[in-house]
C-alpha positions in Angstrom: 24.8 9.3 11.5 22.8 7.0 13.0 19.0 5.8 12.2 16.9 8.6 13.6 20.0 10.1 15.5 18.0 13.7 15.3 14.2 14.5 15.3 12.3 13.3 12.0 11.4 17.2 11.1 14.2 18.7 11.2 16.0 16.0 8.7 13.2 15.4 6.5 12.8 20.0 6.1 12.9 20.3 2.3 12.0 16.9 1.1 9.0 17.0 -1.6 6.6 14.0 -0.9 5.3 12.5 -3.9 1.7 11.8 -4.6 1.0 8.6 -3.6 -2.7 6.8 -1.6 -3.1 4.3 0.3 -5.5 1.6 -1.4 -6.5 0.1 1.8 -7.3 3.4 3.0 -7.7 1.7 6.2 -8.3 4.8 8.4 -11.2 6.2 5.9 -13.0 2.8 5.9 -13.0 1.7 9.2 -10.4 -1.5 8.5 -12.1 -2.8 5.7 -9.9 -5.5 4.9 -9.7 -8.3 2.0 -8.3 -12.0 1.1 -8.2 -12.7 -2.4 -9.6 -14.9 -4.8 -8.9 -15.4 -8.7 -12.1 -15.6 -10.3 -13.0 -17.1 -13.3 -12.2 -15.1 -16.7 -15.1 -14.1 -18.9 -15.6 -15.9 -22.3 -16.1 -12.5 -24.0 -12.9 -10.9 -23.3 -12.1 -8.8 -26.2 -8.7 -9.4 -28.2 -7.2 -6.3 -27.3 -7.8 -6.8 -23.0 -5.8 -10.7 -23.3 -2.9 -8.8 -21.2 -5.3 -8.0 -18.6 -5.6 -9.9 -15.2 -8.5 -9.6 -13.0 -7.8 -10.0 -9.2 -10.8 -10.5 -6.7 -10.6 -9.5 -3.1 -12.6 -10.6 -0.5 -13.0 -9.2 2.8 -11.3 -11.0 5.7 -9.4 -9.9 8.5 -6.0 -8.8 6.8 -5.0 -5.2 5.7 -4.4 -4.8 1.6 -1.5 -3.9 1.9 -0.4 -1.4 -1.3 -0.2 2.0 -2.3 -1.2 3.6 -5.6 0.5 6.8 -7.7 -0.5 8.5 -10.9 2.1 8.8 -13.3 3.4 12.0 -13.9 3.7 11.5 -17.9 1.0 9.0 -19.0 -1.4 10.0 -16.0 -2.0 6.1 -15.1 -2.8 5.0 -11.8 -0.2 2.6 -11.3 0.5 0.0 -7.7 3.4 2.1 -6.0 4.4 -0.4 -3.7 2.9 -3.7 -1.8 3.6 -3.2 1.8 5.7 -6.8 3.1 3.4 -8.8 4.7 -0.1 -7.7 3.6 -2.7 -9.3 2.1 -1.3 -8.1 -1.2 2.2 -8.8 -0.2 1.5 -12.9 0.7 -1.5 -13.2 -2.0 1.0 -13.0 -4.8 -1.7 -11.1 -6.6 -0.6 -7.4 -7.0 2.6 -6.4 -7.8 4.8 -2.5 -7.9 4.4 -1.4 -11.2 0.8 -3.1 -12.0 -1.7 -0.5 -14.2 -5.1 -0.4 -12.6 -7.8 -0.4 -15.7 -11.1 -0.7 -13.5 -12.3 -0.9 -9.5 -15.5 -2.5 -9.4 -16.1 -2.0 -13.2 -15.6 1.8 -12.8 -12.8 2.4 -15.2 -9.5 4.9 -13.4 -8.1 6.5 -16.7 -7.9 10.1 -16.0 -8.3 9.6 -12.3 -6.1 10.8 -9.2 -5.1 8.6 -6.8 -7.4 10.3 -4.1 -10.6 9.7 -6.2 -9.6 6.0 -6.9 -9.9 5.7 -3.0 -13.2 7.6 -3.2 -14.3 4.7 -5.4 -13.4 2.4 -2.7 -15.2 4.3 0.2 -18.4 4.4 -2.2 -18.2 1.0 -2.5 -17.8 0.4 1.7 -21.0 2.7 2.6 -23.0 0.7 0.5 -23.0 -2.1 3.4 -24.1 -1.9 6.8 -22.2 -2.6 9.5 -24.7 -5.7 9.6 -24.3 -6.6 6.5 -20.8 -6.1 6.9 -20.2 -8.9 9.5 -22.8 -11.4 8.8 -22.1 -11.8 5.1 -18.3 -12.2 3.9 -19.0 -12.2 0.4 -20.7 -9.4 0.1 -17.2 -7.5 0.4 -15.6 -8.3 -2.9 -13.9 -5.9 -4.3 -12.3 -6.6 -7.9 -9.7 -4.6 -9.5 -8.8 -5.2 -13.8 -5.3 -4.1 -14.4 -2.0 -4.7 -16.7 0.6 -6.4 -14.9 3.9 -5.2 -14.7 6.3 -6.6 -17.7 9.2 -7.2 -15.3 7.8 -8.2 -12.0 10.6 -6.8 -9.3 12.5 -10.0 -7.5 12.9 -8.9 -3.4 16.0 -10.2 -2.5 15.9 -8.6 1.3 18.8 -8.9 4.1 16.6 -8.8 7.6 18.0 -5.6 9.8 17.5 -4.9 13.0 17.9 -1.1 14.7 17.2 0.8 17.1 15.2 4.0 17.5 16.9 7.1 18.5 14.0 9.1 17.9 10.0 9.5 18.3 8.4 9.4 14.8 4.9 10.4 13.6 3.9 9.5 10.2 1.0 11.6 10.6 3.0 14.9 11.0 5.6 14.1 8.4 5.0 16.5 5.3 7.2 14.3 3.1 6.1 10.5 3.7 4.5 9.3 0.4 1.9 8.1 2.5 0.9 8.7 5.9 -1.9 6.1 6.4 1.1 3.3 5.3 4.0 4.8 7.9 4.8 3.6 10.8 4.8 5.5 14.3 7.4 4.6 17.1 9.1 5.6 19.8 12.4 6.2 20.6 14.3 3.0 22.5 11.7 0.7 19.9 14.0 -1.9 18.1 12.3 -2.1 14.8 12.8 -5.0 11.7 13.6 -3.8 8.7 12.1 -5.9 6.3 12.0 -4.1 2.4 14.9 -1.6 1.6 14.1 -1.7 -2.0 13.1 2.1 -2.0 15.7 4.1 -1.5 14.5 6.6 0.5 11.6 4.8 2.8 12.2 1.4 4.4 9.3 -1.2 5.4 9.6 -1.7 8.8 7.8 -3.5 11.8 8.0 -3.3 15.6 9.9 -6.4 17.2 7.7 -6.6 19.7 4.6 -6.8 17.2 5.3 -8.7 14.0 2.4 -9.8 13.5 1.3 -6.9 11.3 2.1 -5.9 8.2 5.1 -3.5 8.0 5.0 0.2 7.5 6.9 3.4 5.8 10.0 4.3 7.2 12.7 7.3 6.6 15.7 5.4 5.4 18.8 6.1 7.2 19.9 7.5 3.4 17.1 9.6 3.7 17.9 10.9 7.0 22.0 11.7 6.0 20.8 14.3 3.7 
């Protein structure tokens, strides 16, 4: 079968989505978006945080770029996946698999994914839409985590195909993450740019590759 070759719904009936946020949350925070920065460690960092790595993000024009899960055993709040080419993606900063400790020194053990975005949110309506545009550095955001022990190595073929079908992110019960999907037409000739997941491709529109990709149904995904 081909990609798409019947509507999204009817393939994807029966598929469980798994629990997964977006960390931009760009729809809930108005496009709020970040470029990063590697601040300066403390001198006081205890013995048992050396492991840690504290990433510093500062507002710019780019979209984050990631997705976060809770584990279903431990319960952490882990990075699910960095979305190719977003601010996360390009920074070199944030990787699948990283363990989020803090978001702006408010710690995420025992969390779901959904609050952690809450955190974020908080953090946004703090500012002003003034304050917002006028002063860049008043929208840092800093994250502590554990990176990942084995850091995953993208070794991508570029593929091209074409649509055969309308999809809507939105209305798809079974996307990890609506926010991070993205909605085309049928006819669109889309780039397929990250096929490490088995079931949902990155992808971008070939007629707008300047953005950062977004979740696809992979044609694996579709076949069942």
């Amino acid at each position: 079968m081909s990609l798409f070759g019947t509507t999204v719904a009817e393939l994807l009936r029966g598929v469980h989505p798994t629990s997964e946020a977006l960390l931009s949350a760009h729809d809930t925070v108005a496009q709020k978006d970040y470029e990063p920065i590697l601040p300066p460690l403390p001198d006081n960092i205890p013995e048992n945080e050396e492991a840690m790595r504290i990433v510093c993000l500062v507002k710019n024009k780019q979209p984050l770029g990631a997705t976060i899960k809770r584990h279903e055993i431990t319960g952490d709040i882990t990075v699910a996946r960095v979305i190719h080419g977003g601010l996360a993606d390009r920074s070199g900063l944030l990787y699948a698999g990283d363990k989020l400790v803090e978001v702006n020194g408010v710690p995420v053990e025992g969390l779901e994914p959904e609050q952690v975005i809450h955190i974020l949110v908080r953090f946004y309506e703090d500012f002003s839409s003034t304050q917002w545009q006028h002063s860049q550095s008043q929208g840092t955001i800093m994250f502590k985590l554990i990176p990942v022990s084995d850091r995953p190595v993208s070794n991508q073929t570029t593929l091209y195909v074409r649509a055969m079908a309308d999809y809507w992110p939105l209305q798809d019960p079974a996307i990890p993450c609506a926010d991070a999907g993205l909605p085309f037409k049928k006819g669109d000739i889309l780039q397929i740019v990250d096929q490490n997941d088995t079931f949902w491709w990155q992808a971008r529109k070939v007629l707008d590759l300047s953005i950062c990709a977004g979740l696809i149904p992979s044609n694996h995904l579709l076949k069942r």
